[in-house]
ZAKOLDREN-176557 format. One record per residue (C-alpha): x negated, y negated, z negated; residue number from 1; residue in one letter. Coordinates in pm, whole numbers. Layout:
residues N
@c1: X; c2: Y; c3: Z; pos: NUM; code: A .
...
//
This chain:
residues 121
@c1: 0; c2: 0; c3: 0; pos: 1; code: X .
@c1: -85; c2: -305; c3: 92; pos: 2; code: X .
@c1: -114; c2: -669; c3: -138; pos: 3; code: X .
@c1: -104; c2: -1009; c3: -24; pos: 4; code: X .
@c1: -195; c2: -1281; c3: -329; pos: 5; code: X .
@c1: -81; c2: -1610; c3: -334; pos: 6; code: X .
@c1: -198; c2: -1871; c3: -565; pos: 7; code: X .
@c1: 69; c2: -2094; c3: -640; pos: 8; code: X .
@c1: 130; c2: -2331; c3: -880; pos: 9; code: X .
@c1: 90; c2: -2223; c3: -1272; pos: 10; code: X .
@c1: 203; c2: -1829; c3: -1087; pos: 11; code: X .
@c1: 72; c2: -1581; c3: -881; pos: 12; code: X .
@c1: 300; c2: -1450; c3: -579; pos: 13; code: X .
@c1: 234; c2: -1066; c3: -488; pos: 14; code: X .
@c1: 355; c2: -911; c3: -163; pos: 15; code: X .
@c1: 318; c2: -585; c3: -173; pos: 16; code: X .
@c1: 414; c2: -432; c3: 141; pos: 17; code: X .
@c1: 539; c2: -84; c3: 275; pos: 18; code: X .
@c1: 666; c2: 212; c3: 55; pos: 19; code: X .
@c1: 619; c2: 247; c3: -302; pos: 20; code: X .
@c1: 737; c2: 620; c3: -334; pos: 21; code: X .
@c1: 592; c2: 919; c3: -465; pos: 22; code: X .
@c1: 243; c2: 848; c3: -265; pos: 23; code: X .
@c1: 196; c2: 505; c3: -325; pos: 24; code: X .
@c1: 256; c2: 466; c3: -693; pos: 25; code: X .
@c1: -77; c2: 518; c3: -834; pos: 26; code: X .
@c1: -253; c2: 357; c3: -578; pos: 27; code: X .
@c1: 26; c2: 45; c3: -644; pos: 28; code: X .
@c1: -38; c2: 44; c3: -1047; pos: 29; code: X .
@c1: -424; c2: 77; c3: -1012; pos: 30; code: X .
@c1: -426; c2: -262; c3: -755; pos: 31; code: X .
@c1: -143; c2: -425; c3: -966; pos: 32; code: X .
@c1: -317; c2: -383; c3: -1316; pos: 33; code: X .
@c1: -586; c2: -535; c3: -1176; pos: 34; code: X .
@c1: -462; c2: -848; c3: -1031; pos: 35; code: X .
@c1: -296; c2: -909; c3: -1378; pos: 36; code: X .
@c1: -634; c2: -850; c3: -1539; pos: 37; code: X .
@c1: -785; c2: -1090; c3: -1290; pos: 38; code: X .
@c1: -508; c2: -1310; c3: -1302; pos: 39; code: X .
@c1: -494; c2: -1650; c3: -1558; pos: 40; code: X .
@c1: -107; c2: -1812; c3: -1447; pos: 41; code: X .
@c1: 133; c2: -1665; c3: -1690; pos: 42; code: X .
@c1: 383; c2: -1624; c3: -1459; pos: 43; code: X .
@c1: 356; c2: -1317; c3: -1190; pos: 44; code: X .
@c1: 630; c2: -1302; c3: -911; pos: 45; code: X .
@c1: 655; c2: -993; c3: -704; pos: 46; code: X .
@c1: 818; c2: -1078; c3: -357; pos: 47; code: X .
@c1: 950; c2: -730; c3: -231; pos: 48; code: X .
@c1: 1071; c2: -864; c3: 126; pos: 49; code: X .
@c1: 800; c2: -678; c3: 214; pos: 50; code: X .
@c1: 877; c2: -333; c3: 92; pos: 51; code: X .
@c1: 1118; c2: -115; c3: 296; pos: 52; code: X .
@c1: 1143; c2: 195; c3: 68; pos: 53; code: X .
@c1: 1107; c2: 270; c3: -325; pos: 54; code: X .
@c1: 1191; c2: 549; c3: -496; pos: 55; code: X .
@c1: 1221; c2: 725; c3: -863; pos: 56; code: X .
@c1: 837; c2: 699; c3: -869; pos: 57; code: X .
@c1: 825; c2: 337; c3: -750; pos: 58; code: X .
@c1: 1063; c2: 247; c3: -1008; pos: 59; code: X .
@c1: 862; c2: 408; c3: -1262; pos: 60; code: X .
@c1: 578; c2: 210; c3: -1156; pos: 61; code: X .
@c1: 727; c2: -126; c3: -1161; pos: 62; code: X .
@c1: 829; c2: -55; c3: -1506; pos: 63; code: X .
@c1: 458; c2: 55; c3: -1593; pos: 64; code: X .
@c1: 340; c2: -302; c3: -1433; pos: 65; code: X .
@c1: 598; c2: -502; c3: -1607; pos: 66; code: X .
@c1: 511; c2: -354; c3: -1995; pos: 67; code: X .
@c1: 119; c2: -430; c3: -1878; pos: 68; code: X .
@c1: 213; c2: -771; c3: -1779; pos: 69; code: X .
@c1: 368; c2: -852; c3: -2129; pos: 70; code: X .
@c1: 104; c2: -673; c3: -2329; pos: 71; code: X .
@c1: -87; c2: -953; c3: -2122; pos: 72; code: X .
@c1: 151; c2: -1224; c3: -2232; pos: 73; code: X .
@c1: 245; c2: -1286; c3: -1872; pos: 74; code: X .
@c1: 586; c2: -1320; c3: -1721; pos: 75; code: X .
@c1: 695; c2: -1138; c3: -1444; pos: 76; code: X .
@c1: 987; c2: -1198; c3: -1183; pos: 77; code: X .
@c1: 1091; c2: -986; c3: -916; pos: 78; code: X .
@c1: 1239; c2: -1124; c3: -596; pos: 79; code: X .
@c1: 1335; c2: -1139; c3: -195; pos: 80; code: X .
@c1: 1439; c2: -723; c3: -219; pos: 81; code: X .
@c1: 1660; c2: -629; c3: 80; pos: 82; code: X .
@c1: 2011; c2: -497; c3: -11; pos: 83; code: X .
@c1: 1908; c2: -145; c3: 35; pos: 84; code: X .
@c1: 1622; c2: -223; c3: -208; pos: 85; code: X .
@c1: 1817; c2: -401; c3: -484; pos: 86; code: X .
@c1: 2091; c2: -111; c3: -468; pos: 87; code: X .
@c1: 1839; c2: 108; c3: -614; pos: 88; code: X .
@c1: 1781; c2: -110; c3: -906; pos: 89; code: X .
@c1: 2154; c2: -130; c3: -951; pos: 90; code: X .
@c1: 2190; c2: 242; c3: -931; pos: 91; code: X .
@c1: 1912; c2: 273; c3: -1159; pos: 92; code: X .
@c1: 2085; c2: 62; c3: -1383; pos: 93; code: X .
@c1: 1728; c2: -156; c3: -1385; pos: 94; code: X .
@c1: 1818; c2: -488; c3: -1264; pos: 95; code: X .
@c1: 1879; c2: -621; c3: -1608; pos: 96; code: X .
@c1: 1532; c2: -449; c3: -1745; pos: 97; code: X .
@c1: 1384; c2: -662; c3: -1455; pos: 98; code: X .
@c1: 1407; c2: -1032; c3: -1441; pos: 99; code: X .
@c1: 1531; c2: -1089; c3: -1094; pos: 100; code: X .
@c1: 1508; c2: -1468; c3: -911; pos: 101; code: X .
@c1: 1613; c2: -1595; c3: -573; pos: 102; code: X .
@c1: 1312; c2: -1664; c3: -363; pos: 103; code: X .
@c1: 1406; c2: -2055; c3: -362; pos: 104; code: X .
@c1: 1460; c2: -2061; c3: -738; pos: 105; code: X .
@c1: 1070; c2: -1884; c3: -713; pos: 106; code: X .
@c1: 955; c2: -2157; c3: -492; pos: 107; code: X .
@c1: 1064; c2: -2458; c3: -705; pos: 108; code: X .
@c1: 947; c2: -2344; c3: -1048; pos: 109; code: X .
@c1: 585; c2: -2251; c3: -865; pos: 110; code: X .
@c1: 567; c2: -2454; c3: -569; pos: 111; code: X .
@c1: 276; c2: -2343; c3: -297; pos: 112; code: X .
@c1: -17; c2: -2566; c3: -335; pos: 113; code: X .
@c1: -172; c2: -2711; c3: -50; pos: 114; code: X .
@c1: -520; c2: -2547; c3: -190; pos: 115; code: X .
@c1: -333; c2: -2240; c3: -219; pos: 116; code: X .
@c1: -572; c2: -1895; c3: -185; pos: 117; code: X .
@c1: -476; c2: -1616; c3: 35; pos: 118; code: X .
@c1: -630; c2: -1274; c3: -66; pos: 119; code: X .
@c1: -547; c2: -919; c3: 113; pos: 120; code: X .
@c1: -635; c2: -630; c3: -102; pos: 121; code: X .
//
């Protein structure tokens, strides 16, 4: 799986893009833990326009991110899901463990910076 980083304003944006299933999970916690150990914003937002599948295991793993992020003391958002994506939370009965935003409500808390940093991992 694939990361983009943005370096916004006071947050760090995350784009993590493809599957996170079964396969990608570990590989997906190892990257995430450390951009939040690299990271200094407190606030991390996730945008998952970028991710077309998740699964039991990719569920799991979000979960295992967000309790690393607050042993951290950061804050962590999840947002821009496709409809197919957020019914899994909502099956899951997750999207209440997981503090959703709109992608504009994202944007004018942490605006972009016009010295913003673009890393691939």
């Amino acid at each position: 799986m694939n990361f983009k980083i943005i370096h916004r304003t006071n947050a760090l944006e995350v784009i993590p893009s493809g599957r996170l299933d079964i396969i990608q999970a570990e590989d997906f916690e190892i990257n995430f833990v450390k951009i939040l150990k690299g990271n200094s914003e407190k606030s991390v937002g996730i945008n998952l326009s970028s991710v077309e599948y998740v699964d039991s295991s990719g569920l799991g793993v979000l979960i295992k991110v967000l309790n690393e992020a607050k042993n951290q003391g950061q804050t962590m958002m999840l947002f821009g899901a496709q409809p197919k994506i957020q019914n899994v939370f909502q099956l899951a009965r997750l999207e209440k463990f997981f503090h959703f935003v709109s992608q504009s409500e994202f944007d004018l808390k942490h605006p972009d910076r016009e010295d913003h940093e673009v890393e691939e991992i």
